[in-house]
C-alpha positions in Angstrom: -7.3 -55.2 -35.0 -7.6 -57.2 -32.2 -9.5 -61.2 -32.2 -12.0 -60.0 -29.3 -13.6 -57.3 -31.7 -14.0 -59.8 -34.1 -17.2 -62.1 -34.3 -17.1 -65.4 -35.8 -19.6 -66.1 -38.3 -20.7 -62.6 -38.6 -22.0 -62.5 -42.1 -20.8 -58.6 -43.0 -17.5 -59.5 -42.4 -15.5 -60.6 -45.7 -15.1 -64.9 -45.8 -11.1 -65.8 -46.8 -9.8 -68.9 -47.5 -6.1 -70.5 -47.2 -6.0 -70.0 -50.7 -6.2 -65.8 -50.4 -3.1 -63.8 -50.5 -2.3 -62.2 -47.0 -0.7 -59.6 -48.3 -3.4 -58.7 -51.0 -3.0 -58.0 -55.2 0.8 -57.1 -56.6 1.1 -53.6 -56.7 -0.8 -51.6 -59.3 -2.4 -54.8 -60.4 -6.2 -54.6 -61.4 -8.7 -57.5 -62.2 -8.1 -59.1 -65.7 -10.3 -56.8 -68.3 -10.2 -53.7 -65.6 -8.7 -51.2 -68.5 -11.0 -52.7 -71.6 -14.3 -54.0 -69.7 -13.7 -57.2 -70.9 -11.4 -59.9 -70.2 -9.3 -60.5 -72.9 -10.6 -62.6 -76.0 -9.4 -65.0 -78.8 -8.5 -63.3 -82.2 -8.9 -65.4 -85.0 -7.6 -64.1 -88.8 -6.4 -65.2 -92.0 -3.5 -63.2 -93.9 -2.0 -63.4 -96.9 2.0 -64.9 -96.4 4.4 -63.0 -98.9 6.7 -65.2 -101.5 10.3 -65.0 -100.0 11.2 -64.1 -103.5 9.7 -62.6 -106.4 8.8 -63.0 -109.6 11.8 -60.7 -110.7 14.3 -62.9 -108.5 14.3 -59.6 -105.4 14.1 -61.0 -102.0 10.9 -59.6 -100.4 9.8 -58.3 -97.2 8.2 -61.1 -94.5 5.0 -60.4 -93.7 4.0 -59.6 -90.0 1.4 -62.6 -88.9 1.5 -61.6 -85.3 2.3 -58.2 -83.8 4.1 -57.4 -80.4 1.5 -56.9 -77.4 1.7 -57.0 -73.7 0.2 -59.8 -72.9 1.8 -63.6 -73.3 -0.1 -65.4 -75.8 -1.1 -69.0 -77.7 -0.8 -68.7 -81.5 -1.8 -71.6 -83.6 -0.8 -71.4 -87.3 -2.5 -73.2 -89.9 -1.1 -73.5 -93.4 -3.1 -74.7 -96.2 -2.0 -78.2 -97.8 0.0 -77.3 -100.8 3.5 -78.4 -102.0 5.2 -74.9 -101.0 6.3 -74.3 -97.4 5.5 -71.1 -94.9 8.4 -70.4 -93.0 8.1 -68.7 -89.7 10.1 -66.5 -87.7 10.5 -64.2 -84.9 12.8 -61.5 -86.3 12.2 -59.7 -88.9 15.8 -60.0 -90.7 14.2 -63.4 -92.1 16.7 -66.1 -92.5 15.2 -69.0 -94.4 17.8 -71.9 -92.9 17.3 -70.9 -89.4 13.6 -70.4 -89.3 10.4 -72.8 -88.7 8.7 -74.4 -91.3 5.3 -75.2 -90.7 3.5 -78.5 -91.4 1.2 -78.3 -94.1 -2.9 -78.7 -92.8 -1.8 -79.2 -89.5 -2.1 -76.7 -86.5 1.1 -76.0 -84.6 0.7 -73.9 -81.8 3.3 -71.3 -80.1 3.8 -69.9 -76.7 4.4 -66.1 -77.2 6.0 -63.9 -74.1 5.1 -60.6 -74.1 6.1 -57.9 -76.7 7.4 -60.9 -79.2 6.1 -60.7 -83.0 5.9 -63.4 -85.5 7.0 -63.0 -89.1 6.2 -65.4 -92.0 7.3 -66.1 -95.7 6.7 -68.6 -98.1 8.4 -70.9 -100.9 5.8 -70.3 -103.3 5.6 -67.7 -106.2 2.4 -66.3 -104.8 0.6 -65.0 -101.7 -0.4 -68.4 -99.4 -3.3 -67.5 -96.7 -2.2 -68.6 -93.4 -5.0 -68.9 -90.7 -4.1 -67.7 -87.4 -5.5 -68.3 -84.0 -3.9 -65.7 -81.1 -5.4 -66.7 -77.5 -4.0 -65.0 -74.2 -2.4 -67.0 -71.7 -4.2 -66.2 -68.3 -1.6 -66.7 -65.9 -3.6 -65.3 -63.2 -6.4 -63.1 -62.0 -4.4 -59.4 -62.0 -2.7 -57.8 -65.1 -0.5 -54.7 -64.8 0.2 -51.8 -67.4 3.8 -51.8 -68.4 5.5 -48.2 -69.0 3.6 -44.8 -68.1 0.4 -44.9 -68.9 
């Protein structure tokens, strides 16, 4: 298109600013909520962190706290304030010296890449609720669908 068909200050023609991409969105991207209807929201739940070991002495499964999406994430954790740690990993071949333990009554928050899951256990000889707080990291306007789809 050439500059003398174009009229300054015609108001049908689109406005752009510096700040606009020349080239226009990434490829197959869409406006944040384009394949729900709504941009993304904040989850907040409470579940119910397994005893590493029970009362008959057998090492027991970790419990999933947060589970694998697409999107990258914020995750605040928030154990109760009790003598008996939660100890928090991201694999779920739990390893008690290697993983995190959280402070008690205090929120510690985690930046979560895509497709990462959290798993939790705790010292004590019974269930511990653990509140959880999972936010999505908007890290811009466009969000693309990974695999077919």
């Amino acid at each position: 298109m050439s500059l003398s068909g174009l009229r300054f200050g015609d108001p049908s023609l689109p406005a752009t600013t510096a700040a606009d991409p020349t080239l226009g969105r990434q490829p197959g991207g869409r406006p944040l909520g384009f394949y729900t209807g709504a941009p993304p929201r904040t989850q907040l739940t409470q579940v119910n962190v397994t005893p590493n070991v029970n009362a008959l002495g057998v090492v027991q499964q970790p419990t999933l706290i947060v589970p694998p999406t697409t999107q990258n994430r914020f995750v605040t954790l928030t154990a109760p304030l009790l003598a008996f740690a939660i100890l928090v990993s991201s694999e779920a071949s739990f390893n008690p010296f290697s993983s995190y333990t959280l402070p008690p009554g205090l929120p510690y928050e985690i930046s979560l890449p895509g497709n990462e899951q959290l798993f939790a256990v705790t010292t004590s000889p019974v269930f511990v609720p653990l509140q959880i707080q999972i936010a999505p990291a908007i890290a811009s306007d466009t969000e693309r669908r990974l695999g077919p789809g």
